[in-house]
TIRO-2110 file (N, C-alpha, C; in Angstrom, 1 decimal):
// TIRO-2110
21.7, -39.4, 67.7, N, 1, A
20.3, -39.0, 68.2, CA, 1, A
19.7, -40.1, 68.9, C, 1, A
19.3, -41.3, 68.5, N, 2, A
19.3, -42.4, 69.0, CA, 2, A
19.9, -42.9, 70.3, C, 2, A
21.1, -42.4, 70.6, N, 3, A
21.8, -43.1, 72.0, CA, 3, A
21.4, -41.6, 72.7, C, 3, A
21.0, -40.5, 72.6, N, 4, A
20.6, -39.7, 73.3, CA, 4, A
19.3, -39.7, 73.9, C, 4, A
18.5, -40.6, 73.2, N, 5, A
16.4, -40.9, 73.1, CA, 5, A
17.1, -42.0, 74.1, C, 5, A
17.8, -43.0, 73.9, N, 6, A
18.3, -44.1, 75.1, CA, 6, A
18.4, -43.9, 76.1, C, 6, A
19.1, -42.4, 76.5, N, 7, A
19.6, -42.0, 77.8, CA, 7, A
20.8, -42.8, 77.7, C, 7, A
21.7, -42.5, 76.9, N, 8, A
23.2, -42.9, 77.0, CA, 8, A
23.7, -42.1, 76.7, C, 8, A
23.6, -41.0, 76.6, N, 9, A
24.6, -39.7, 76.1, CA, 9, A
24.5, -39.0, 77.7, C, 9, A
24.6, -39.5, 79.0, N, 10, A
24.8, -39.1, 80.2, CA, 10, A
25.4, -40.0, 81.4, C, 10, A
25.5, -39.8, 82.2, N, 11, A
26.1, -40.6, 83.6, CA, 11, A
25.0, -42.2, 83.7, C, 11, A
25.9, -43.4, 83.5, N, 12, A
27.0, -43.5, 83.8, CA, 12, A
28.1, -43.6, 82.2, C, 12, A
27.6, -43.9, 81.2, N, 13, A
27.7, -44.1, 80.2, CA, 13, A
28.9, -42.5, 79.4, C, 13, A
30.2, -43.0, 79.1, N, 14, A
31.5, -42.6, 78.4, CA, 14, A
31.7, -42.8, 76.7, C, 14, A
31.8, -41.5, 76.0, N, 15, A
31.9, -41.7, 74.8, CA, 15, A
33.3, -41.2, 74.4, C, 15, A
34.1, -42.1, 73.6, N, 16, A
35.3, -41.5, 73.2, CA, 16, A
35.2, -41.8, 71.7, C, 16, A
35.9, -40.6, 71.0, N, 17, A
35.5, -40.7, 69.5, CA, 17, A
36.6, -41.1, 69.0, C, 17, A
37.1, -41.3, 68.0, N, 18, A
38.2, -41.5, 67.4, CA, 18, A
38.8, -40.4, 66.4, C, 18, A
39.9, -40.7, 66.3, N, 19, A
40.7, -39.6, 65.3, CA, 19, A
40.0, -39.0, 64.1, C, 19, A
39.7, -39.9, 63.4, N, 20, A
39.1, -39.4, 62.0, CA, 20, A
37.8, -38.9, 62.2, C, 20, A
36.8, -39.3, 63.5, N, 21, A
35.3, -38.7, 63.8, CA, 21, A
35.9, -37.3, 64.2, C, 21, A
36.8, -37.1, 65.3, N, 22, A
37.1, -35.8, 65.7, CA, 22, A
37.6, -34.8, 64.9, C, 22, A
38.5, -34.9, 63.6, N, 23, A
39.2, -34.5, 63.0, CA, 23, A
38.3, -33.8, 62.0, C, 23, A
37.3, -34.9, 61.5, N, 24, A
35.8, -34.4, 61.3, CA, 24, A
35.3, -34.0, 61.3, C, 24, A
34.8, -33.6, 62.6, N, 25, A
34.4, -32.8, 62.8, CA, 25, A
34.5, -32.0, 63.1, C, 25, A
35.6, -31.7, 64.1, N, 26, A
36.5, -30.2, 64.0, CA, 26, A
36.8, -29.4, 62.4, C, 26, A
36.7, -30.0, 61.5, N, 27, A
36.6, -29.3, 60.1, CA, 27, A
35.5, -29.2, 59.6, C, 27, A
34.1, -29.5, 60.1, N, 28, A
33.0, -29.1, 59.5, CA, 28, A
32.4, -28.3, 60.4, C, 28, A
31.3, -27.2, 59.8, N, 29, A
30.7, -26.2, 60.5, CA, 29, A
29.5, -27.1, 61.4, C, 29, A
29.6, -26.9, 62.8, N, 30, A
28.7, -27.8, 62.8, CA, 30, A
27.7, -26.5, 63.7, C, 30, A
26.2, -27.1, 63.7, N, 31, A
24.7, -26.4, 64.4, CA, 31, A
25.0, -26.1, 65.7, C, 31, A
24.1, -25.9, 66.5, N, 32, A
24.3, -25.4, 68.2, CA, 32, A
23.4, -27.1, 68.4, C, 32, A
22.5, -27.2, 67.7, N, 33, A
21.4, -28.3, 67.9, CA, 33, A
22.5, -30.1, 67.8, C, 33, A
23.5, -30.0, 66.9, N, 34, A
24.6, -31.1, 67.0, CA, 34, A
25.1, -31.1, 68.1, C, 34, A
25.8, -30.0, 68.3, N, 35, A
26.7, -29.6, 69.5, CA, 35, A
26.0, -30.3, 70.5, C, 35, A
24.6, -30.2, 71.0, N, 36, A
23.8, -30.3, 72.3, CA, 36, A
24.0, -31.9, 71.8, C, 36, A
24.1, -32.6, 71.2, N, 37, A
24.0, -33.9, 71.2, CA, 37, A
24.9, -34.9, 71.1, C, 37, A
26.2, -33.8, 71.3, N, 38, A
27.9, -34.5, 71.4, CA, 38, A
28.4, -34.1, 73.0, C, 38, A
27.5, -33.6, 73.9, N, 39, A
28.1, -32.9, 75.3, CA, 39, A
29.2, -34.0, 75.8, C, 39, A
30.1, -34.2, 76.2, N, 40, A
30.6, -34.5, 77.1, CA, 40, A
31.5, -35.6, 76.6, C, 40, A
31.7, -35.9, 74.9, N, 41, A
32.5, -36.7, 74.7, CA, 41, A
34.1, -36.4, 74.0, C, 41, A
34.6, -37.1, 74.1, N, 42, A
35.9, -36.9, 74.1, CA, 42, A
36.9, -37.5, 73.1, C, 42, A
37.7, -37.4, 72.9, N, 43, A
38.4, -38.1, 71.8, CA, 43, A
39.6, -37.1, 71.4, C, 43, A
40.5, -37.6, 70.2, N, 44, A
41.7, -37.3, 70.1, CA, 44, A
42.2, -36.6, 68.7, C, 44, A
43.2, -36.5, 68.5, N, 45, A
42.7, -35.7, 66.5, CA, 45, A
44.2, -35.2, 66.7, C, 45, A
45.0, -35.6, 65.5, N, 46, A
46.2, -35.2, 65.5, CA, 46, A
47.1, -33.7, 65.7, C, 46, A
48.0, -33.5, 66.7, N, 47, A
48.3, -32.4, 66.7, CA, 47, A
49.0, -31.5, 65.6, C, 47, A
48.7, -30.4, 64.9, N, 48, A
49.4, -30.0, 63.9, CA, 48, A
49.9, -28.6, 64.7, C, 48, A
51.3, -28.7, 64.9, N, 49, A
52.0, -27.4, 65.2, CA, 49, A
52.0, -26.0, 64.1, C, 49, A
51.6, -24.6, 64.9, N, 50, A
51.4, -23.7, 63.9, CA, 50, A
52.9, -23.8, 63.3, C, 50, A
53.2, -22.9, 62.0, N, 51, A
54.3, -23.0, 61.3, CA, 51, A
54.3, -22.7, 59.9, C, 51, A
56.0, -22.1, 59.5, N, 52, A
55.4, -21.3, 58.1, CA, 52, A
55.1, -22.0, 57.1, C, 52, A
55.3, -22.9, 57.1, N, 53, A
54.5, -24.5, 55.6, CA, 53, A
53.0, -24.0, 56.0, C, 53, A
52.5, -24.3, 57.3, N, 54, A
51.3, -24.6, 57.3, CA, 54, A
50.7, -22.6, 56.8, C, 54, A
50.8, -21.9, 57.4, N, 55, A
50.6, -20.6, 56.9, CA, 55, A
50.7, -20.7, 55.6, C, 55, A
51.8, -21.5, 54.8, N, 56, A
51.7, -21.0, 53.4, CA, 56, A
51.1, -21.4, 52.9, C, 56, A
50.6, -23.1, 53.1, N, 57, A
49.9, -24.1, 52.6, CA, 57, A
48.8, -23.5, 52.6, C, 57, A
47.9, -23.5, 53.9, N, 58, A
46.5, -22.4, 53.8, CA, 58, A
46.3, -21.4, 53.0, C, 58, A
47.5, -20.5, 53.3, N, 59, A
47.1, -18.6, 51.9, CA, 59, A
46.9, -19.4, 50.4, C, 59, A
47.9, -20.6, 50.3, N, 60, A
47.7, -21.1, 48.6, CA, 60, A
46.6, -21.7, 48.4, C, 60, A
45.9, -22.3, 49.7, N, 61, A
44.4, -23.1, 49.1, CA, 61, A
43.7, -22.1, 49.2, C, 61, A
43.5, -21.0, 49.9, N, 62, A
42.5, -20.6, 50.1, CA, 62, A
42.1, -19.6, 48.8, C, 62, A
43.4, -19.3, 48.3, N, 63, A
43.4, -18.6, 46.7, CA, 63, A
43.3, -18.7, 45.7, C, 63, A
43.4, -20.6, 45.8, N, 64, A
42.4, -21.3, 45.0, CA, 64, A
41.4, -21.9, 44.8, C, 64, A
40.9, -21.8, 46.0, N, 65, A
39.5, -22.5, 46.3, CA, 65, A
38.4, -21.7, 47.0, C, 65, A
37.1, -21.4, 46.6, N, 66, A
35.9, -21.0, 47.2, CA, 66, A
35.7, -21.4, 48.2, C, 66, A
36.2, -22.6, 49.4, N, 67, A
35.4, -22.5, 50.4, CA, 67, A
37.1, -22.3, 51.3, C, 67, A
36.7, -21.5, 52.2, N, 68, A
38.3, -20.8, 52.7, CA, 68, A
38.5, -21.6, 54.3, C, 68, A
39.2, -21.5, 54.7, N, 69, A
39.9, -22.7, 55.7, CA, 69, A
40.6, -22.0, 56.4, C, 69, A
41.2, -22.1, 57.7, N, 70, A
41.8, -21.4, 58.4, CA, 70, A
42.9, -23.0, 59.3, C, 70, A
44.2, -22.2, 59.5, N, 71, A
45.1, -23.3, 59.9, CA, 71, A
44.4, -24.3, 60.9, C, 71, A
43.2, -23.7, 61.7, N, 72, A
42.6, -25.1, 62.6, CA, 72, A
41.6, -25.4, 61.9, C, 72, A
41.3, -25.3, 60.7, N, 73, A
39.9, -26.0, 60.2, CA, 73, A
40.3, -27.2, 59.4, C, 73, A
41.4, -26.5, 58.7, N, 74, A
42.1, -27.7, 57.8, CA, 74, A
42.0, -29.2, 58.2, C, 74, A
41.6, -30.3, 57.7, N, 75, A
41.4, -31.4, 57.8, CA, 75, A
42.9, -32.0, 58.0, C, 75, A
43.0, -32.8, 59.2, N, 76, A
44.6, -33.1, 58.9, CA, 76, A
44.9, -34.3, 58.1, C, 76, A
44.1, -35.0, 57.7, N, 77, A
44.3, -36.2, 56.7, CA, 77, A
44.6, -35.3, 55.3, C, 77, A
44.1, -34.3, 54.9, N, 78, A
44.4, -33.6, 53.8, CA, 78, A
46.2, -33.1, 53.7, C, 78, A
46.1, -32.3, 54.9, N, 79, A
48.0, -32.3, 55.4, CA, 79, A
48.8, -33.8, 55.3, C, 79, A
48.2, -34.3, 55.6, N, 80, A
49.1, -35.7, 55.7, CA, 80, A
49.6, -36.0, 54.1, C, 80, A
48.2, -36.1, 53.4, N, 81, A
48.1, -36.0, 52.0, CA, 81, A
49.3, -35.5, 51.1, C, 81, A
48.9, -34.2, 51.3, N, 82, A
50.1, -33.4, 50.7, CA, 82, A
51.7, -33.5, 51.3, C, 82, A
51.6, -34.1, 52.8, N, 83, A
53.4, -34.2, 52.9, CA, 83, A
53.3, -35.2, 52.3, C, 83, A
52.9, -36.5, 52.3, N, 84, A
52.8, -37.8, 51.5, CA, 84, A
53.4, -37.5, 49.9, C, 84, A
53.1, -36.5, 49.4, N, 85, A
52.9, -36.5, 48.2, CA, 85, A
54.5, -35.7, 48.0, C, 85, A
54.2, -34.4, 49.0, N, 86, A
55.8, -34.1, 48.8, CA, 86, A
57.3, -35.0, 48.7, C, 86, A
57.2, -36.3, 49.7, N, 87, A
58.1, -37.1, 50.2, CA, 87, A
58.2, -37.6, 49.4, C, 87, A
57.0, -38.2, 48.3, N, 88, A
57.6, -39.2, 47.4, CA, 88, A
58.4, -38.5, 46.3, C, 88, A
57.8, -37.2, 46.2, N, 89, A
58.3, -35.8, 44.8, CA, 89, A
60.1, -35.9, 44.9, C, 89, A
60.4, -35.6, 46.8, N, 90, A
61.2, -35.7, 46.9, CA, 90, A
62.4, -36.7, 46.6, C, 90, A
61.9, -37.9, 47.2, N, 91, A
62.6, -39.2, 46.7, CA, 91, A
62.6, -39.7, 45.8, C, 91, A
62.1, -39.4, 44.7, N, 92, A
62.1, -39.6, 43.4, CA, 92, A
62.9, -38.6, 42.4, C, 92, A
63.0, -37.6, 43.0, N, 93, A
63.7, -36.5, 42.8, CA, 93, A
65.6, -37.2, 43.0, C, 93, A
65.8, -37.2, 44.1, N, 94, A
67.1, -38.1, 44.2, CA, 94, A
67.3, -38.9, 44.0, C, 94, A
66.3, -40.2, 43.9, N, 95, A
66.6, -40.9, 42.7, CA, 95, A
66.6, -40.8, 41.6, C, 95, A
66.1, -39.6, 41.0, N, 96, A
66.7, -39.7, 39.0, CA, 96, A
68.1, -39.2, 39.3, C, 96, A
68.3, -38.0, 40.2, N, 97, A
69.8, -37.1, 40.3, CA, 97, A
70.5, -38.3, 40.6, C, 97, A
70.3, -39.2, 41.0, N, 98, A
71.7, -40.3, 41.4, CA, 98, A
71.9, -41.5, 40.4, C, 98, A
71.5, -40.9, 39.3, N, 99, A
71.6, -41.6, 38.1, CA, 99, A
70.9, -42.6, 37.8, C, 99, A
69.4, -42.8, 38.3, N, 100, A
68.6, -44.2, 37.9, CA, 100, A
67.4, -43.9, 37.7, C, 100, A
67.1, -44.5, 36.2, N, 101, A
66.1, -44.4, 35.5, CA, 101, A
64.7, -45.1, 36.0, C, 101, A
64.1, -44.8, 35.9, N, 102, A
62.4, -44.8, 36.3, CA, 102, A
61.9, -45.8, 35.1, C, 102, A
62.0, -47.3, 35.5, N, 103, A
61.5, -48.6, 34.5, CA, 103, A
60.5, -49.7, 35.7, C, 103, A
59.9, -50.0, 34.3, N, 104, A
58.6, -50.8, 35.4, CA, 104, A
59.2, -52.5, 34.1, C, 104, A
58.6, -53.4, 34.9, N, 105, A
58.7, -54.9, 34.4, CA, 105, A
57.4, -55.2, 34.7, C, 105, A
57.0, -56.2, 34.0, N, 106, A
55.9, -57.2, 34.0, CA, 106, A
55.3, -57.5, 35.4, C, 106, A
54.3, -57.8, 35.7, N, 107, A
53.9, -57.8, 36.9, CA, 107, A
53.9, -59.8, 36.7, C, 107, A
54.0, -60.2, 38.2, N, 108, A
54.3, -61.5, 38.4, CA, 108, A
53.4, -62.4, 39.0, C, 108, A
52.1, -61.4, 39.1, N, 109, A
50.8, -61.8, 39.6, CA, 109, A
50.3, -62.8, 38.0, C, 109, A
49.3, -63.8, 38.5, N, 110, A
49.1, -65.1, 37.0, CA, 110, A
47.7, -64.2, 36.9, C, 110, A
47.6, -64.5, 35.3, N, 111, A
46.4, -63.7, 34.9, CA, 111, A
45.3, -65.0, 35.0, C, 111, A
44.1, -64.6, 35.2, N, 112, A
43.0, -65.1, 34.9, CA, 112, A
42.6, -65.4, 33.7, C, 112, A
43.4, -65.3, 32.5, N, 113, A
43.4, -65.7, 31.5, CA, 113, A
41.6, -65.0, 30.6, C, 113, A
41.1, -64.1, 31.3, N, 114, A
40.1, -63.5, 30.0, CA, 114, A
40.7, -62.4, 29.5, C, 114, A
39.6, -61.7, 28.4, N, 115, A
40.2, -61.4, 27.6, CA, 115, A
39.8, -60.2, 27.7, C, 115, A
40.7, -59.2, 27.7, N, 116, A
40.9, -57.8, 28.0, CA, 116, A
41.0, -57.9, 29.9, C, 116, A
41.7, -58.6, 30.3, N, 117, A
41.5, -58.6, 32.1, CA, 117, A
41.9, -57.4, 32.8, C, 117, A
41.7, -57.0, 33.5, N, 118, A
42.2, -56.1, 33.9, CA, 118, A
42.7, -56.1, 35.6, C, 118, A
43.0, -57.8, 35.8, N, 119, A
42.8, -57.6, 37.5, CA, 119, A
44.6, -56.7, 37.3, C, 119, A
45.1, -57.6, 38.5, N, 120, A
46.5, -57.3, 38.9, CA, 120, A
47.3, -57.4, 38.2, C, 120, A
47.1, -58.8, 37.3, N, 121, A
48.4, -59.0, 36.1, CA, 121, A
48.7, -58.0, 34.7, C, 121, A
47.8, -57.0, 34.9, N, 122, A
47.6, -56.1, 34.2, CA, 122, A
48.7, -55.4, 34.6, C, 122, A
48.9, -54.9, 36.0, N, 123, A
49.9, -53.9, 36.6, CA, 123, A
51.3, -54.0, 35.7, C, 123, A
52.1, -53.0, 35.6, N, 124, A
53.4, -52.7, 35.8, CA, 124, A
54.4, -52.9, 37.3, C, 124, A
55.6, -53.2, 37.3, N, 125, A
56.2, -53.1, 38.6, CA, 125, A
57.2, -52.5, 38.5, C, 125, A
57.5, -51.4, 39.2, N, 126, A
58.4, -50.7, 39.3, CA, 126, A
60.0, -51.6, 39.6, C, 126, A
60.7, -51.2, 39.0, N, 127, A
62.0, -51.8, 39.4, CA, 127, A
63.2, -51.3, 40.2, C, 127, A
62.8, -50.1, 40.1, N, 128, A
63.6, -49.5, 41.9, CA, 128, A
63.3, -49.3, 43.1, C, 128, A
61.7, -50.5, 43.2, N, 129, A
61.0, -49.9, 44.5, CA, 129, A
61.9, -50.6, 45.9, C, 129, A
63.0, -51.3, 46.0, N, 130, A
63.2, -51.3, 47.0, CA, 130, A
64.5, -50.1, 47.2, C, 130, A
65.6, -49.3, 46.3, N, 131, A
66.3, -48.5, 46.5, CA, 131, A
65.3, -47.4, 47.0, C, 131, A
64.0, -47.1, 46.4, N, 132, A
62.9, -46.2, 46.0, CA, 132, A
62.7, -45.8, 47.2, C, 132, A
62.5, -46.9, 48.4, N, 133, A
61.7, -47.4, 49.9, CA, 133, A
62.7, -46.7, 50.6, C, 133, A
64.2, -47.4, 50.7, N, 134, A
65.1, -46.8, 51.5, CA, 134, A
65.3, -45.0, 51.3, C, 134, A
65.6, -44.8, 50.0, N, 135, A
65.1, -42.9, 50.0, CA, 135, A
64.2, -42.5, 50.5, C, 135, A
63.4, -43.0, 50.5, N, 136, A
61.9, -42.6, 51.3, CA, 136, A
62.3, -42.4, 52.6, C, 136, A
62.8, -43.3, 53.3, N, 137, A
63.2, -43.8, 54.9, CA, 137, A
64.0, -42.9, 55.5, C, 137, A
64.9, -42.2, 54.2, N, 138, A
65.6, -41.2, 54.8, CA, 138, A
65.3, -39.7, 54.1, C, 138, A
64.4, -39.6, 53.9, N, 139, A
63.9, -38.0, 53.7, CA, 139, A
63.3, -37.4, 54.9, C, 139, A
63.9, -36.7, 55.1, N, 140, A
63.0, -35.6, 55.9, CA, 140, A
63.5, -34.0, 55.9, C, 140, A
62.0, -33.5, 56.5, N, 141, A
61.8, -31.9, 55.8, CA, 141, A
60.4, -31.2, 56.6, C, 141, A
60.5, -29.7, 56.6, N, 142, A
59.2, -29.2, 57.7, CA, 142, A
58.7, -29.5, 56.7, C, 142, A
56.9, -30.1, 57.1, N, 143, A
55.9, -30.3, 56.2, CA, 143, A
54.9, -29.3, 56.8, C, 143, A
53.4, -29.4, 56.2, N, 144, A
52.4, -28.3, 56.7, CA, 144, A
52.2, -29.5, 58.2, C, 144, A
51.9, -30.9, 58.1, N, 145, A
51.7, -31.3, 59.7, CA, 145, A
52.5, -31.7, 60.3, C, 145, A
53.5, -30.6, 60.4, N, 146, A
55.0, -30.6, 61.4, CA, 146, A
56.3, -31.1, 60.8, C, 146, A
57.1, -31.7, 61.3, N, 147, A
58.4, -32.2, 60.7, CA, 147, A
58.0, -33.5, 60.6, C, 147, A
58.7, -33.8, 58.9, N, 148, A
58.2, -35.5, 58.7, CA, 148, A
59.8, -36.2, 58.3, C, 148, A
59.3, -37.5, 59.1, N, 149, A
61.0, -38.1, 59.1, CA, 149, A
60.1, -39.3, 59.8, C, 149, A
60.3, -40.6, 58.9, N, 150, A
60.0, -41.6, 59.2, CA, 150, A
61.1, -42.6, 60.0, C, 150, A
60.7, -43.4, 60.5, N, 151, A
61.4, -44.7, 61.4, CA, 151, A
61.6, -45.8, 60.5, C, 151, A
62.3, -47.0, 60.9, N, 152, A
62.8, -48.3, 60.1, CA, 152, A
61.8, -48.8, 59.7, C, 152, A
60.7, -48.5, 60.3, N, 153, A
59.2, -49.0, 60.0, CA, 153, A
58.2, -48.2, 59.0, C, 153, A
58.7, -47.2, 59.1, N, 154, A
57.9, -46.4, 57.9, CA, 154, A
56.7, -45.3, 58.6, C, 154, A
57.2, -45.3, 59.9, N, 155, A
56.4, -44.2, 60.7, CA, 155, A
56.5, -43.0, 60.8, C, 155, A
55.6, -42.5, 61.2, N, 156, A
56.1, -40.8, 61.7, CA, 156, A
57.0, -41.3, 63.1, C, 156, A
58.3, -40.3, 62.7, N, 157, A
58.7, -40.0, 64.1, CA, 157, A
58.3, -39.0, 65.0, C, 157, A
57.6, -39.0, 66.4, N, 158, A
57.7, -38.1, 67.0, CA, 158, A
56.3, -37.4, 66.6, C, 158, A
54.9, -38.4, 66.6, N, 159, A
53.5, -37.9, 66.5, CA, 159, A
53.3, -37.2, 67.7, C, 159, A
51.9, -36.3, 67.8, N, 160, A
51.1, -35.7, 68.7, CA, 160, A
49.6, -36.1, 68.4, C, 160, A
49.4, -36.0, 69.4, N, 161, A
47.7, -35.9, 69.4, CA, 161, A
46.9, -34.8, 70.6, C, 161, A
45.7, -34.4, 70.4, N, 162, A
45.2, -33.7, 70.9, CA, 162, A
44.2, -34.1, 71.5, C, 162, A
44.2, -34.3, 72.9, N, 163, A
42.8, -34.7, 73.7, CA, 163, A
41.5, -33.7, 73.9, C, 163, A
40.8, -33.6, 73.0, N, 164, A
39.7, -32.5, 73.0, CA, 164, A
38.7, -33.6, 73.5, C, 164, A
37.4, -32.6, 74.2, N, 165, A
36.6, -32.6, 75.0, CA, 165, A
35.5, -31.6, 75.0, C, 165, A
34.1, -31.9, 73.8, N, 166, A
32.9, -31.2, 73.8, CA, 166, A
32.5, -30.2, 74.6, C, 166, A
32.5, -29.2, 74.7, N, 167, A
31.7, -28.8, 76.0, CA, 167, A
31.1, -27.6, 75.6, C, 167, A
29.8, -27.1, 75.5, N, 168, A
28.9, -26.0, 74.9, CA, 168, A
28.5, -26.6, 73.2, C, 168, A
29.6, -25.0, 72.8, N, 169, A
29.5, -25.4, 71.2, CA, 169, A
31.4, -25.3, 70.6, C, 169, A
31.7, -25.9, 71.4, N, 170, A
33.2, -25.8, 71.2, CA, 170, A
34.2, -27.6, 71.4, C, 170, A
34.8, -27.0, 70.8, N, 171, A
35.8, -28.6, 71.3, CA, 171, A
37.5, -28.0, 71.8, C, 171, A
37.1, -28.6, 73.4, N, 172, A
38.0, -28.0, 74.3, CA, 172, A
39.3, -28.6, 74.8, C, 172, A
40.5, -28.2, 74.3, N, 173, A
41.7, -29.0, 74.1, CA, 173, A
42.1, -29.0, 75.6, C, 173, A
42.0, -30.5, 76.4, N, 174, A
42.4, -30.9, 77.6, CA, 174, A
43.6, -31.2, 78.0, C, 174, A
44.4, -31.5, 76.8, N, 175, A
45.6, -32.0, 77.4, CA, 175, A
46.0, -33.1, 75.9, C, 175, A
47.8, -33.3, 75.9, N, 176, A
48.5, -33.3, 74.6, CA, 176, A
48.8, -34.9, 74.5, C, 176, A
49.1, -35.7, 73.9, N, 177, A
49.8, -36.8, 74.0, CA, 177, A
51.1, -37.3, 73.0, C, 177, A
52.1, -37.6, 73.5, N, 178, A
53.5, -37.9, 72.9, CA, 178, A
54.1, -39.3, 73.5, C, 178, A
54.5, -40.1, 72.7, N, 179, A
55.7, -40.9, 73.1, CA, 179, A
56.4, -40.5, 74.2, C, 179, A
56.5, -39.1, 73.6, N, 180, A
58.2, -39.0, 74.7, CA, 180, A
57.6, -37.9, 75.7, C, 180, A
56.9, -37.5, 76.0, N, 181, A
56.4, -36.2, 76.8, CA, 181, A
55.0, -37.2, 77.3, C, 181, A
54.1, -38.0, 76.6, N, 182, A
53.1, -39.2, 77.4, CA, 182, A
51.9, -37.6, 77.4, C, 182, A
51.5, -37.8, 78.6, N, 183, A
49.9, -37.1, 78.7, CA, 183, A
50.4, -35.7, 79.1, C, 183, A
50.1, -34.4, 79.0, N, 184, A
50.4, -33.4, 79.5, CA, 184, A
49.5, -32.3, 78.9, C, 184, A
49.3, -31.2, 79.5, N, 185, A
48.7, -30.0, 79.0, CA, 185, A
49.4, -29.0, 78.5, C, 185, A
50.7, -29.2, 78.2, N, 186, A
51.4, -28.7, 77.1, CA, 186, A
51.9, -28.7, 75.6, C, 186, A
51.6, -28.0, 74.4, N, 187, A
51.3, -28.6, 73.2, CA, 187, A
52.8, -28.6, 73.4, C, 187, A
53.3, -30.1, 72.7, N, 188, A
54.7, -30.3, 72.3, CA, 188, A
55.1, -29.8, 71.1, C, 188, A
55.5, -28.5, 71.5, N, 189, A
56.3, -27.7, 70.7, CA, 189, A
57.9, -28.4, 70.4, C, 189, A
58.6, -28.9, 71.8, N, 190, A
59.7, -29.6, 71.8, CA, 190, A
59.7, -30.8, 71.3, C, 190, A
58.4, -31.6, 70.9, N, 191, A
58.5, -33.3, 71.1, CA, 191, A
59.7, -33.9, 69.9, C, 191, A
60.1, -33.4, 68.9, N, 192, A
61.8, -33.5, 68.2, CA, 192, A
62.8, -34.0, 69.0, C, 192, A
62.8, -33.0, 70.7, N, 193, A
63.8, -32.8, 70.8, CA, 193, A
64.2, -34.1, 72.0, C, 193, A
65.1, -35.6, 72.1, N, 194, A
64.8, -36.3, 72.9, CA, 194, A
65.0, -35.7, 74.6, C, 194, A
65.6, -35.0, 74.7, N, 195, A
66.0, -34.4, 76.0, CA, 195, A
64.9, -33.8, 76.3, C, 195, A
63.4, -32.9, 75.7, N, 196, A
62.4, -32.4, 76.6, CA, 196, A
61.8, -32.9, 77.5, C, 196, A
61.4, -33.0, 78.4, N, 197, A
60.7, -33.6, 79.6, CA, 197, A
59.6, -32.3, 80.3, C, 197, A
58.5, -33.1, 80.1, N, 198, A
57.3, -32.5, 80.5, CA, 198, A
56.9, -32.7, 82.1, C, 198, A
56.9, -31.9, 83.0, N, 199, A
57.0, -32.1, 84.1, CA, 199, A
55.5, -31.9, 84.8, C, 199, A
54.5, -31.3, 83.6, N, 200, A
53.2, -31.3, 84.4, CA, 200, A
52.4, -32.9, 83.4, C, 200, A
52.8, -33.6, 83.9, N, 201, A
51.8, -34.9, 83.3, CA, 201, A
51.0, -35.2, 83.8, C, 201, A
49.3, -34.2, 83.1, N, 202, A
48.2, -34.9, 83.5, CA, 202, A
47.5, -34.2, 82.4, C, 202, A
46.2, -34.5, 82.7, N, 203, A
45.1, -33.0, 81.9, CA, 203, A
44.4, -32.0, 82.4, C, 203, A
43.9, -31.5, 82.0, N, 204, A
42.5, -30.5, 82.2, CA, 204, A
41.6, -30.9, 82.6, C, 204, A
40.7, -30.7, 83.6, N, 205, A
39.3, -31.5, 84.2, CA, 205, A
38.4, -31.6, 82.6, C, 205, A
37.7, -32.4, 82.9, N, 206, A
37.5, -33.0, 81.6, CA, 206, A
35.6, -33.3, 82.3, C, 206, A
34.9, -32.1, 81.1, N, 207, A
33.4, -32.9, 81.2, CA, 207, A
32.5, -33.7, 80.7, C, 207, A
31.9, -35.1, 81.5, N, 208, A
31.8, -36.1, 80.7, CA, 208, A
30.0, -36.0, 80.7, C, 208, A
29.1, -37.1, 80.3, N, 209, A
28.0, -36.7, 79.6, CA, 209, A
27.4, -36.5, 80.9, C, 209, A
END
């Protein structure tokens, strides 16, 4: 409200939001009176491909919970959440089947020496977290936000994002971004596959404040 009373929410002056502001607010109901005070900015928000996880994930929340959600309202950090949670279910899962037991040791952090302490030295340490890490590294499986399969690094392989752009009372998807496909106005349905090549690389005219 403030950068609008400035006269910065117009020419020459560019707002780009970030993932988690857009993500945001694309999952919250927002007024016609906000809307008039976001015109023209732009930003990004992770791409989630439709798909039957994600269809199933939504009918099961929505049948448990009072406030109901629809596949684009869903917060994607909540999706992330739940594959996060599946992966570890998973790799922990093959690690008991491969014969190794679930034991913690003493933590190695020095105590502060009061009494009842509770910093770090309190912790437990797992003792198969480095076999633990490599299972992790090699799971993968369709999640609700797309296929998850990490890198040496512990990344998603093969992210999207979504270039949306305010305009009325709506947030208007301009064009996609991929590693391997780069800027384009096609949602990467293929971005898995390394051979796709996007041949329209640009976006959608895009209106700014």
């Amino acid at each position: 409200a403030q950068a609008k009373q400035q006269g910065m929410m117009s020419s020459p002056y560019v707002w780009i939001a970030s993932d988690l502001m857009i993500s945001t607010l694309t999952s919250t109901a927002l007024e016609t009176s906000v809307f008039n005070r976001l015109q023209g900015i732009i930003g990004i928000r992770g791409y989630v491909p439709k798909s039957p996880e994600l269809k199933a994930f939504v009918y099961r929340w929505n049948s448990q919970s009072s406030l109901e959600e629809s596949e684009d309202s869903m917060l994607i950090y909540s999706l992330y959440a739940y594959d996060a949670t599946r992966m570890l279910a998973y790799a922990i899962d093959t690690y008991t089947k491969a014969g190794f037991n679930i034991t913690f040791k003493g933590s190695t952090f020095p105590s502060n020496g009061a009494v009842g302490s509770s910093d770090l030295a309190q912790f437990k340490v797992f003792d198969g977290g480095p076999l633990l890490s490599s299972i992790i590294l090699q799971t993968q499986f369709p999640g609700t936000s797309g296929y998850i399969q990490l890198n040496s690094k512990g990344d998603l392989n093969h992210t999207a994002f979504q270039i949306l752009n305010i305009i009325g009372n709506e947030f208007k998807v301009v064009g996609y971004w991929t590693n391997e496909t780069q800027l384009s106005v096609h949602p990467p349905v293929n971005v898995s596959d390394p051979k796709f090549v996007d041949s329209q690389t640009s976006a959608l005219p895009i209106i700014w404040p």
